[in-house]
N, C-alpha and C positions, 0 to 999 in steps of 0.2 A: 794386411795389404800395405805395402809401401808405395808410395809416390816421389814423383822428382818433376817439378816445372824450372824451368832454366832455357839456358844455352847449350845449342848442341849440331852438330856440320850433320850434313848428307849426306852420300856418295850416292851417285846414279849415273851409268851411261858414263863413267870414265871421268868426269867432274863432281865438285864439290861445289857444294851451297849452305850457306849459314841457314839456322831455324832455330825459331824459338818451341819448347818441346814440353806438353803437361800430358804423363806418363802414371798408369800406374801397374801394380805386377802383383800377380798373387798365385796362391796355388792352387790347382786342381783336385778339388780328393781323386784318391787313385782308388781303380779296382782292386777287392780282397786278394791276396794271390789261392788259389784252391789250396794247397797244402799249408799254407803257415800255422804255426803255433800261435795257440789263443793267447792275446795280448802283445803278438807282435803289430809294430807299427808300420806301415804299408807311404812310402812319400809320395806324394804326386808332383807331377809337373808342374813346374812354374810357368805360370803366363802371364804374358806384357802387351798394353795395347792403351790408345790415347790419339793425341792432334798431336800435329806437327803444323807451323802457318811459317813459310817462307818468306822472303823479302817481295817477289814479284811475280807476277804471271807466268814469266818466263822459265822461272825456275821451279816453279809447281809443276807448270807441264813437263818438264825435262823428267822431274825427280816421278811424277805420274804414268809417264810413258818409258821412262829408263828401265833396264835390264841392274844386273848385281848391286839392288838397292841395301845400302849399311847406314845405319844408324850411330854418330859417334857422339858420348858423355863422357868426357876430361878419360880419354882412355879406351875402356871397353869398346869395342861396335858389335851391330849385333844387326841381320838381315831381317827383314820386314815385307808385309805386303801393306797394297794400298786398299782399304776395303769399302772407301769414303768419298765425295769431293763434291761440292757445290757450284755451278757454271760461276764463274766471276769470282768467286776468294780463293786463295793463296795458302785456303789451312785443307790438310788430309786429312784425315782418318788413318789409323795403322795399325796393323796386329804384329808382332814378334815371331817370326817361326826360328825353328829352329830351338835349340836347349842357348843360347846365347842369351844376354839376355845385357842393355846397355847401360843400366843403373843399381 
């Protein structure tokens, strides 16, 4: 499993917003494939998921109710959903879709 807490921007809804982002990403076992040869190795999917806590209300809801949500680390972005939120704080919950992945 790898991890990344830091700094990391949003996009949602056509703007951007600063977040602070504790992330981790690991892989799936994957199903056997029915024909492989014994002792081949089969990879699975990588998956990502963690909090993100913005700066304000404002921008939680934007980035909670926005459409084409990307997640950016010094680079990579990588789309998300929201699967999380508590009335009154500023931090989401997030899974990674997609094979992207921002760390």
């Amino acid at each position: 499993m790898t991890t990344y807490t830091g700094d990391a921007s949003v996009s949602a809804g056509g703007s951007t917003y600063s977040c602070r982002a504790d992330l981790s990403r690991w892989t799936e076992p994957a199903i056997a494939k029915p024909f492989a040869r014994p002792g081949e190795r089969v990879e699975g999917q990588a998956q990502w998921a963690g909090t993100i806590v913005l700066e304000d209300a404002d921008a939680t809801q934007a980035v909670r109710h926005g459409d084409d949500r990307r997640l950016t680390i010094k680079g990579p972005t990588a789309a998300f959903l929201v699967t999380g939120w508590s009335p009154g704080s500023t931090e989401l919950r997030i899974r990674g879709t997609g094979p992207e992945q921002p760390f």
